[in-house]
C-alpha positions in Angstrom: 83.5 130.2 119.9 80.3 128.8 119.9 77.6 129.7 118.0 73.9 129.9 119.2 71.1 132.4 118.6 73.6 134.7 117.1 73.2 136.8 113.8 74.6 138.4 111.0 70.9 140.0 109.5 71.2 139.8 106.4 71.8 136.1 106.5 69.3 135.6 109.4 66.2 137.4 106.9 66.7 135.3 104.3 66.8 131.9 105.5 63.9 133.2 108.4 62.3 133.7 105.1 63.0 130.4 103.7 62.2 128.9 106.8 58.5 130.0 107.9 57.4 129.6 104.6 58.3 125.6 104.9 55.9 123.3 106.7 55.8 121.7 109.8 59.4 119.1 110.8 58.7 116.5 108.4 61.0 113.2 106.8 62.7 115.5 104.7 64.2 118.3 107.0 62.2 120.9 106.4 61.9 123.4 109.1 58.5 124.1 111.1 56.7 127.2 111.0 56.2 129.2 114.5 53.0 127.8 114.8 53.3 124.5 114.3 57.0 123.4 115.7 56.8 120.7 118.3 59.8 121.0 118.7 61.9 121.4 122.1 65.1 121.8 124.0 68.8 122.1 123.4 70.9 120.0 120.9 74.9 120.4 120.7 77.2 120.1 118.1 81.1 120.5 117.6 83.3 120.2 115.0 84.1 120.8 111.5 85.1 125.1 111.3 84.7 124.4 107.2 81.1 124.1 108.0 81.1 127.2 109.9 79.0 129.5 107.5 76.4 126.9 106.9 76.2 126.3 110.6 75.2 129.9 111.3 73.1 129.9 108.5 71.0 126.4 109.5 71.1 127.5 113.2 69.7 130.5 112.4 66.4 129.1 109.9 66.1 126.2 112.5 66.0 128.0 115.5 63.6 130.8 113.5 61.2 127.7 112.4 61.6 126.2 116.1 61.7 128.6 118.5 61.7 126.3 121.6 65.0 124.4 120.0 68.4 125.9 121.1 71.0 124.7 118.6 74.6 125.2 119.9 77.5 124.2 117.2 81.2 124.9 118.6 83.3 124.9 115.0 85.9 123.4 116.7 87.8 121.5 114.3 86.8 118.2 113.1 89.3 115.9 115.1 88.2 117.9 117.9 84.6 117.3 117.0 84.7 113.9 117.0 86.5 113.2 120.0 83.7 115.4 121.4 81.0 113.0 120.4 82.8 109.4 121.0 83.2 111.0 124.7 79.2 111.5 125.2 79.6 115.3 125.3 77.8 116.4 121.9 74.6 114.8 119.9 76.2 114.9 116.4 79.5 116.1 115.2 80.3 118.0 111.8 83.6 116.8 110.6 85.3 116.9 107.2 86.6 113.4 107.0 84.4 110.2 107.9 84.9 108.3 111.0 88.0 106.2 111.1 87.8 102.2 111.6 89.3 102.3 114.9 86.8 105.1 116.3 84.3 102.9 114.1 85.6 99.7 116.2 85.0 102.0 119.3 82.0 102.9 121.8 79.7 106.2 121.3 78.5 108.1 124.2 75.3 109.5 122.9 74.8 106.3 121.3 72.4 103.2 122.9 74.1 100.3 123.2 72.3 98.8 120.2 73.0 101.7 117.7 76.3 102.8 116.2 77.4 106.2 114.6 77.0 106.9 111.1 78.6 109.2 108.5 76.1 111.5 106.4 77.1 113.9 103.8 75.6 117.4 104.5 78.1 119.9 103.0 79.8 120.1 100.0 82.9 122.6 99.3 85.7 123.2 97.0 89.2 124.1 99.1 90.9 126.9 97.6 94.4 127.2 98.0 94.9 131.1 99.2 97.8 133.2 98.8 99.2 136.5 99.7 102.7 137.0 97.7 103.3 141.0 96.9 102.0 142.2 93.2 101.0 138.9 92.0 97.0 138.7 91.6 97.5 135.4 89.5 99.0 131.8 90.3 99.0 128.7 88.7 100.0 125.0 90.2 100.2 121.8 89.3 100.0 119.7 92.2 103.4 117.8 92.3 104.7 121.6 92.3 102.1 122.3 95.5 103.1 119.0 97.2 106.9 120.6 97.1 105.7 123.8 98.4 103.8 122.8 101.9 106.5 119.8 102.2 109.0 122.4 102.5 111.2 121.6 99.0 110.5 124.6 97.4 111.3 127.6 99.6 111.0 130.7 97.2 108.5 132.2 95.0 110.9 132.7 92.1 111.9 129.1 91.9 112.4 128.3 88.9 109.3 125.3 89.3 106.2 128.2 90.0 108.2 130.6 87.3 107.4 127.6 84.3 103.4 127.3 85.3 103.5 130.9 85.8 105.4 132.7 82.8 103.3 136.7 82.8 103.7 136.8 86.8 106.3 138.6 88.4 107.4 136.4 91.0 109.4 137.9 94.2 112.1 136.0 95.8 110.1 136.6 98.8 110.3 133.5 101.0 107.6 130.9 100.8 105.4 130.7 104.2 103.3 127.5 103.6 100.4 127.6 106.1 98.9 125.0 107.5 96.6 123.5 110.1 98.0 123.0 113.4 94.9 120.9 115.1 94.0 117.4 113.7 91.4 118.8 110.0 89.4 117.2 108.4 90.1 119.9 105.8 94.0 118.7 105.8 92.9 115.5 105.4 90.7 116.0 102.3 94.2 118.7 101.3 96.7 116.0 101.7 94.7 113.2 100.0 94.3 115.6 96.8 98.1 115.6 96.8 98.7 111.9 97.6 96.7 110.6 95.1 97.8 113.0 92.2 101.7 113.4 93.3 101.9 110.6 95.1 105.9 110.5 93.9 106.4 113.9 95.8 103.5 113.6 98.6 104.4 109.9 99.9 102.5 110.5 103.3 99.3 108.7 103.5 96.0 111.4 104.1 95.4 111.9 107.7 94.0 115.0 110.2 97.6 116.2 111.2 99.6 117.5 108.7 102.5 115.5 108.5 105.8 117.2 108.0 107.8 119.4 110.1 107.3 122.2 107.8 106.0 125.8 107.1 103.3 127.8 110.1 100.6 125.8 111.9 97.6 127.8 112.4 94.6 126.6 114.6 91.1 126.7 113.1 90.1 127.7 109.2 90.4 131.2 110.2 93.3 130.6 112.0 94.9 130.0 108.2 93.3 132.9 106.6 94.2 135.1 109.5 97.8 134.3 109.1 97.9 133.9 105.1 96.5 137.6 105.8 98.8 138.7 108.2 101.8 137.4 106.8 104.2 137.9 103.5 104.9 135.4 101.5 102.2 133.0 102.4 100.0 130.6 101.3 97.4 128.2 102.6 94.3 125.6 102.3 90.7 126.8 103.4 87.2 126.4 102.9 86.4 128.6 99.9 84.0 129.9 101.7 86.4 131.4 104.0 89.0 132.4 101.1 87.7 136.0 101.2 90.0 139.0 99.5 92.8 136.7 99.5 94.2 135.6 96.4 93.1 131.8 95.1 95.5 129.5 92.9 94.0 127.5 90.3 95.1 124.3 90.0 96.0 121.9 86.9 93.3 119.6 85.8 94.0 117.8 83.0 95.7 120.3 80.6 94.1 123.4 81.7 94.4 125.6 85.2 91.0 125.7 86.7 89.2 127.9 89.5 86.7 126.2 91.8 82.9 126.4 91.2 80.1 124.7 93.5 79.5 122.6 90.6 82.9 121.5 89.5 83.5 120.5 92.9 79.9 118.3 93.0 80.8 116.7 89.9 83.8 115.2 91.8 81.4 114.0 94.3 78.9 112.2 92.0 81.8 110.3 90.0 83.3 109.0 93.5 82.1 105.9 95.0 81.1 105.1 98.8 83.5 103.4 101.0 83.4 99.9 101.2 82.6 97.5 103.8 80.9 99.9 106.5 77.3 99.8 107.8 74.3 100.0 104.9 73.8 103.7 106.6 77.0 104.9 106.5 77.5 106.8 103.6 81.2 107.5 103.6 82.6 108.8 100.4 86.1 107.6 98.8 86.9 110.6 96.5 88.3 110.2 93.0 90.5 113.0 92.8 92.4 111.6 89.5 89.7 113.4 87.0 91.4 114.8 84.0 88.3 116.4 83.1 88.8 120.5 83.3 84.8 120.5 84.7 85.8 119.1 88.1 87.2 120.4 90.7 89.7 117.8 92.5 90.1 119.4 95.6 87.0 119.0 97.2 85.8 118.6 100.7 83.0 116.8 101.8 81.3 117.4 105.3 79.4 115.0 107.5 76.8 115.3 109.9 78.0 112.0 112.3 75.3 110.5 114.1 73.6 108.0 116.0 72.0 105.3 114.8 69.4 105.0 117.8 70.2 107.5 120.4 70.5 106.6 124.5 68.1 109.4 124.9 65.0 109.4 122.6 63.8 113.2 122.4 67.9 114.2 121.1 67.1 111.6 119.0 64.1 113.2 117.3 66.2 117.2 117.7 69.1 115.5 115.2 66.4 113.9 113.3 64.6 117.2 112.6 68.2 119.6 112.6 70.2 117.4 110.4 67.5 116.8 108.0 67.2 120.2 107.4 70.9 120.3 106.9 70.2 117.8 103.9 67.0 118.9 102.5 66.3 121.2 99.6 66.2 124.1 101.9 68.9 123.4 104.0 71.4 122.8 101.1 70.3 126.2 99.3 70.7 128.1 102.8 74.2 126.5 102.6 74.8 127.7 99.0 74.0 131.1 100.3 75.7 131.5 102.9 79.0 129.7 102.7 78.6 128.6 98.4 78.7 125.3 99.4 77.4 122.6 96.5 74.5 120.7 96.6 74.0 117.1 97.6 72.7 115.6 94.8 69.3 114.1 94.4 70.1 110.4 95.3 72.9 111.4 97.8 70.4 113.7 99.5 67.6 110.4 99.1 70.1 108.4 100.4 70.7 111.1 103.8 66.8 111.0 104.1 66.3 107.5 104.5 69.1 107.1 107.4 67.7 109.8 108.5 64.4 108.9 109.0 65.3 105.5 110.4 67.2 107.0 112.9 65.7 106.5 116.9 
């Protein structure tokens, strides 16, 4: 679905709030008041479903700020997303793994001739592995005993490998139902590269947007994978957190401890991980570390991005994505995110860094 002008009211009063009491459009983001927003016309987004809270939550402040802008964001899926903006038919896309050399080495449609597309981090999210297995409220996993699990080689809950991380639970010999997405995800993407880098003797498949073995349930969308870790017996699956809901959420083996995700834990992976090498200065791609043995971070982490133009074919989208996405990044934007979806924050000089593309951008 598409979302535009919608509401849930609860979340639309807080960040109206938040946004009229911001000035006018500025280089950080900020959102305009009613009386002084400039701002006009229609701007179109698709992608990333992780980001889906935060979308509704930035539509909904933008569009209260600027009330001649219409915002429409299609949560899509991030593979879809960006094939939706190399082919011209969106101004930014939201996707949950950065652009990939080829589509790098490739043509934009929004995009002038001059400019290229850019990565910028807006969202921040732990993934929370979700489960529905009958009287268990608990689980544990190590992630060489997770990378078995969605690759099919362990096919019971009782196996004697979830039993040892899991000694007080009583474990069914339910069938395992390992959920996962069935439309290229960014989300599987950022899933599979936690288990490649820290099983990489069990998980030998290299990260990508479709999951890669023959195994388990496909499910379209992030709520396609709650609604059938829901629905089913037996299952398990990879979201969002924000999207985990009632369901049950594993913790996962960091260091020596098990550990639950937090906003924070999952930042501080963010902060210790490095940008990716060799792309354009405003491309701010970001190679996770995922190796931490420190029981503070949170491994399996997502991070978002806002792809855009670097100078735009069409001038007055280009100052729309200017004004929208640096609201996504500012102060403001990033705390409506927290609030609505408990995404982390950019950091100071990660959010800096967002600005100055930003602001560069024509």
């Amino acid at each position: 679905m598409n979302f535009t002008r919608f509401g849930r009211p609860a979340v639309i009063a807080v960040v109206a709030a938040l946004a009229l009491s911001s000035c006018a459009a500025n280089e950080s983001g900020a959102p305009a008041s009613d009386s002084t927003s400039t701002l006009t016309g229609t701007l179109v987004g698709a992608g990333s479903s992780a980001q889906g809270s935060a979308q509704e939550a930035w539509i909904a402040a933008f569009q209260t700020a600027n009330p001649d802008v219409t915002v429409n964001y299609d949560p899509s899926g991030s593979g879809a997303g960006r094939s939706t903006f190399i082919a011209g038919g969106s101004d930014f896309a939201g996707s949950d793994s950065y652009l990939k050399d080829d589509e790098l080495a490739g043509s934009f449609g929004s995009c002038a001739p001059t400019g290229t597309a850019v990565d910028l981090p807006v969202y921040i999210s732990p993934i929370a592995v979700v489960f529905n297995v009958e009287g268990v409220t608990d689980l544990n996993f190590d992630s060489a005993t997770l990378a078995k699990v969605f690759k099919g080689e362990i096919t019971t809950w009782n196996d004697p490998a979830i039993a040892a991380l899991n000694p007080k639970a009583t474990l069914p010999s339910t069938a395992i139902t390992a959920v996962h997405r069935s439309d290229d995800s960014g989300t599987t993407k950022n899933f599979t590269d936690y288990l490649n880098q820290t099983a990489p003797d069990v998980w030998t498949e290299s990260p990508a947007d479709p999951f890669p073995y023959q195994t388990g349930e496909g499910a379209k969308g992030t709520s396609g994978v709650v609604d059938a870790v829901t629905n089913g017996t037996g299952t398990i699956g990879y979201a969002d957190a924000s999207k985990a809901g009632k369901l049950g959420v594993a913790k996962i083996k960091v260091g020596d401890k098990f550990i639950g995700y937090t906003a924070d834990a999952a930042a501080a992976v963010v902060a210790d991980s490095p940008l990716v090498e060799g792309r354009d200065a405003s491309d701010l791609a970001i190679k996770l570390n995922r190796l931490t043995t420190d029981p503070t971070h949170y491994p399996l982490v997502l991070v978002s991005y806002a792809v855009v133009c670097t100078e735009y074919a069409d001038a007055a989208k280009a100052e729309l994505v200017k004004a929208y996405v640096g609201y996504m990044a500012s102060t403001e934007g990033q705390a409506v995110a927290a609030s609505a979806g408990g995404a982390a924050p950019l950091s100071a000089d990660l959010a800096d860094k967002v600005a100055a593309v930003i602001k560069a951008v024509k």
